[in-house]
C-alpha positions as CSV (number, residue, x, y, z in Angstrom):
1,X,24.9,125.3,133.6
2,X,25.7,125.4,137.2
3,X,28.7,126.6,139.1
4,X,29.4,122.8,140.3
5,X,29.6,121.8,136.4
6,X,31.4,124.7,135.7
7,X,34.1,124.8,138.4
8,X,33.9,120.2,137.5
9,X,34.5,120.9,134.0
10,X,37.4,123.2,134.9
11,X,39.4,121.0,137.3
12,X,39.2,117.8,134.2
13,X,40.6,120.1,131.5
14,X,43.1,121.6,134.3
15,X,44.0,117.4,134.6
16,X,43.8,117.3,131.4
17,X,46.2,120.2,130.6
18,X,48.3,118.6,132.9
19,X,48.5,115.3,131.2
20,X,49.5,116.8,128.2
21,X,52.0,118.8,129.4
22,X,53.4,115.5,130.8
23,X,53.1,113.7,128.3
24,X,54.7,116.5,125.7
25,X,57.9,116.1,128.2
26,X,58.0,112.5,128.0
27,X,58.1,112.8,123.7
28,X,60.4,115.8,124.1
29,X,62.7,113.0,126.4
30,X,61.7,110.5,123.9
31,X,63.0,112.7,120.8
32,X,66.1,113.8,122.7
33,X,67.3,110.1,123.1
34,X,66.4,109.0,119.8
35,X,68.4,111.7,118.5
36,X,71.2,111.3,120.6
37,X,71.1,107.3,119.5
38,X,71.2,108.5,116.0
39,X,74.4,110.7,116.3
40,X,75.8,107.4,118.2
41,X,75.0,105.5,114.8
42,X,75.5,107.9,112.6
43,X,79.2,107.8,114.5
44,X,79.7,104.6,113.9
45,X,78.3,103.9,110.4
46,X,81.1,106.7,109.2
47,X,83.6,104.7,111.4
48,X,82.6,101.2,110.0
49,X,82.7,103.4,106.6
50,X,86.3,104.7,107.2
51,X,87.3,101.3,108.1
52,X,86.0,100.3,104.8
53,X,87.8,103.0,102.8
54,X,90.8,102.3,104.5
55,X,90.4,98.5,104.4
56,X,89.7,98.7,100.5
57,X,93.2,100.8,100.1
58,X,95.5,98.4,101.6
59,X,93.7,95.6,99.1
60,X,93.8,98.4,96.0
61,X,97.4,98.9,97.1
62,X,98.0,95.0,97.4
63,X,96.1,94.3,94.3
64,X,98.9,97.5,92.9
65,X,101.8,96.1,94.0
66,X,101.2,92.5,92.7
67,X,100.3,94.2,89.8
68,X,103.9,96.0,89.5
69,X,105.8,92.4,90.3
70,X,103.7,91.3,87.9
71,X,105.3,93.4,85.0
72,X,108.4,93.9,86.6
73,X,108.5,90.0,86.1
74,X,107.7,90.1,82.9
75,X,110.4,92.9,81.7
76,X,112.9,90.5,83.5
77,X,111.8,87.6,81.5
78,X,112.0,90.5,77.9
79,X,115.4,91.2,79.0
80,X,116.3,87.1,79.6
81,X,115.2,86.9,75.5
82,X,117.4,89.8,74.3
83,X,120.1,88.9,76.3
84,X,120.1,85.0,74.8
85,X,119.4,86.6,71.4
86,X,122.5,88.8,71.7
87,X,124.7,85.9,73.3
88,X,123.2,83.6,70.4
89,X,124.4,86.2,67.7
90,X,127.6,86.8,69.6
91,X,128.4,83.1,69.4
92,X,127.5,82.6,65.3
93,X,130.1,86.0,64.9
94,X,132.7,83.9,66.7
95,X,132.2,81.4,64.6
96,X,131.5,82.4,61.2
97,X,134.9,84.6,62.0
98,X,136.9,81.5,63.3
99,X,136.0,79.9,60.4
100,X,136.5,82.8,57.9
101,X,140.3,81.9,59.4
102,X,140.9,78.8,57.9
103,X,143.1,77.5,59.9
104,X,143.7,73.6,60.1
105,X,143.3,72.4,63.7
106,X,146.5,71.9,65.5
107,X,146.3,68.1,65.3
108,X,146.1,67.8,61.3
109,X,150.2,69.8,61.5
110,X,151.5,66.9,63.2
């Protein structure tokens, strides 16, 4: 080989070199965006997530509290029964002990 080729040879891996070198700090570049875009996203997927957390306790609590009305209702409505049970056998004592009396109503007397 000749000192042309030699020295020719040299200079297009030099460029060559060169190109890669450029090249290798364009995908470094590359690789630092993408992974600053992914720590953007990754950001807001565990906002959007905490949203839904906190979005799914107000419902849970919602869903809780309709739940208590719900039985708080129905002990009102158990508490309605006994008391008519209790007036009911309140009123047949009053009676059973008027009658146990035997008194003649007022008008027969007269």
């Amino acid at each position: 080989m000749k000192i042309s080729e030699l020295e020719d040879q040299a200079v297009s891996q030099a460029r060559l070199i060169k190109s890669l070198q450029t090249e290798q700090t364009e995908l470094k570049n590359g690789l630092n965006d993408m992974s600053k875009e992914l720590e953007i996203k990754v950001k807001e997927i565990l906002q959007v997530r905490s949203e839904a957390n906190q979005t799914l306790k107000y419902d849970m609590l919602f869903v809780l509290v309709f739940e208590v009305t719900c039985i708080f209702a129905f002990i009102v409505y158990l508490l309605c029964l006994l008391v008519r049970s209790i007036v009911r056998s309140f009123y047949q004592v009053v009676i059973g002990c008027w009658q146990s009396f035997d008194v003649p109503p007022a008008s027969a007397e007269a």
